[in-house]
C-alpha positions as CSV (number, residue, x, y, z in Angstrom):
1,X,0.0,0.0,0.0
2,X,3.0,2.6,0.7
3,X,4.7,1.6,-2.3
4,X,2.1,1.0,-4.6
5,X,-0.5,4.7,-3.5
6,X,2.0,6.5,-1.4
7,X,-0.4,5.9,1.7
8,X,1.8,6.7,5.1
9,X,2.2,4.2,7.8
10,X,2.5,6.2,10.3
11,X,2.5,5.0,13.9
12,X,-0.7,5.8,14.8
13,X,-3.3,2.6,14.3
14,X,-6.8,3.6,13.1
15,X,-9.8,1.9,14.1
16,X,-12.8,0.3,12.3
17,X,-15.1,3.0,10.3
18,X,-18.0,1.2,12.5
19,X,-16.6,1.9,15.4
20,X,-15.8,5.7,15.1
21,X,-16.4,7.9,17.5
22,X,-18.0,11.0,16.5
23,X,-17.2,13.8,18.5
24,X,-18.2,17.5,17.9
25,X,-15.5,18.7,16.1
26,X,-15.8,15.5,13.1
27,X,-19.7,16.2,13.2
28,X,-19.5,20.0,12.4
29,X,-16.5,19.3,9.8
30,X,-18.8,16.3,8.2
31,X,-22.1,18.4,8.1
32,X,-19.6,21.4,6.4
33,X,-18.2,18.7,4.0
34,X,-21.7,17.4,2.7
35,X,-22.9,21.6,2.3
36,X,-20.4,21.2,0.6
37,X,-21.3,18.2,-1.6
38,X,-25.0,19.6,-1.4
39,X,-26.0,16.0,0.4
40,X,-28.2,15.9,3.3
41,X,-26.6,12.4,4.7
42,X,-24.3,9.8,3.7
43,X,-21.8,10.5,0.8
44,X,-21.9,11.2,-2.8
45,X,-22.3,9.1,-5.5
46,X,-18.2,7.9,-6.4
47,X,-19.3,8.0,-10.0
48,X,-19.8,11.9,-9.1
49,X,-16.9,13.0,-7.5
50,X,-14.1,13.1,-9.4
51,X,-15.6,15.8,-12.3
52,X,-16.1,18.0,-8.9
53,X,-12.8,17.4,-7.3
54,X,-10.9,18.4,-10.4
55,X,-13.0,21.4,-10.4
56,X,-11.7,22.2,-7.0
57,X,-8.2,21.5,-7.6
58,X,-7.5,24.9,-6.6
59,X,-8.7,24.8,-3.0
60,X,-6.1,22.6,-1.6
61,X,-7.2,21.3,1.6
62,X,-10.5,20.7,0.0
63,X,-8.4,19.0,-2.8
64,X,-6.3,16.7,-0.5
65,X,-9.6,15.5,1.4
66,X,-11.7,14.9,-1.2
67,X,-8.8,13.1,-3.6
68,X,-8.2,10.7,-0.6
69,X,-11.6,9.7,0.3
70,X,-12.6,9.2,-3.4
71,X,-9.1,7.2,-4.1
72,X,-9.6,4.9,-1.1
73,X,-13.4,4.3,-1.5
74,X,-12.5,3.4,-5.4
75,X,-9.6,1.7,-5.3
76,X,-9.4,0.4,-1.5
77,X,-12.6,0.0,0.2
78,X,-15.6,-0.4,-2.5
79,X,-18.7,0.9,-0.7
80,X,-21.5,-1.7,-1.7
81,X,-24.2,1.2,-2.3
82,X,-21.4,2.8,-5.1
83,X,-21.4,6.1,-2.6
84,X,-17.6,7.4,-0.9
85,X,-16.8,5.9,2.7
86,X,-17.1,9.7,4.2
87,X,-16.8,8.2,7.5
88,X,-13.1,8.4,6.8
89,X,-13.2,12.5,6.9
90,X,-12.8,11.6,10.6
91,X,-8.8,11.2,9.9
92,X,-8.5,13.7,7.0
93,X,-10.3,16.6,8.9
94,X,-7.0,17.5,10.0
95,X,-4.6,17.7,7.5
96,X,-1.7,17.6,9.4
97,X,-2.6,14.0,10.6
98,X,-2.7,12.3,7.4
99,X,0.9,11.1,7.9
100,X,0.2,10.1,11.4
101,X,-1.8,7.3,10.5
102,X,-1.3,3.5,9.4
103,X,-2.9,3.4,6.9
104,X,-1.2,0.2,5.3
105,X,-2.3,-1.3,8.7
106,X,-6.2,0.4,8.1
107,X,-6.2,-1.5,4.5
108,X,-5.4,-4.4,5.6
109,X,-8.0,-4.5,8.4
110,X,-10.4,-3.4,6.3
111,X,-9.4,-6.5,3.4
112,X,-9.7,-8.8,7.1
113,X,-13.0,-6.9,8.1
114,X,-14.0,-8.2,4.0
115,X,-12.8,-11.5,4.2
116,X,-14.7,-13.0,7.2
117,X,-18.3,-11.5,6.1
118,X,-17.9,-13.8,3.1
């Protein structure tokens, strides 16, 4: 995953997306995010994002955290109802962060998480 998408593997382990907390400060930033989107809940359509991020390529922390949600919900964690995992905005709000987590470690849970609900 580091050598293949540049994702970090940072020290700093990540837990399930079900198991998120969701404190004030992710809530506010996720209800900005979908404004944003012009969503009322859930994510957008993946099949709709990348036409806006493009268009947005200009903002760059709005860049940065919609490139990464859109690259890992397409090409690392398919969302079964086709929409981005935007429970993952919980480790991009910050930008700073990004580094600080595993996210080699977070793939591979997730590809574990997969594997034994077959």
């Amino acid at each position: 995953m580091h050598a293949t998408f540049g994702l970090p593997m940072g020290i700093v382990q990540m837990q399930n997306l079900k198991h998120l907390n969701h404190d004030v400060a992710y809530i506010k930033f996720l209800d900005n995010w979908r404004r944003r989107w012009n969503i009322a809940r859930g994510g957008p359509h993946i099949g709709s994002m990348l036409e806006i991020i493009l268009e947005r390529v200009d903002r760059v922390a709005e860049f940065v955290t919609n490139f990464t949600i859109y690259v890992i919900s397409t090409c690392i964690i398919e969302n079964p109802n086709s929409t981005c995992h935007f429970l993952l905005l919980k480790y991009v709000q910050n930008l700073d962060n990004i580094k600080n987590y595993n996210w080699c470690a977070f793939f591979i849970q997730c590809v574990n998480d997969i594997l034994i609900e077959w």
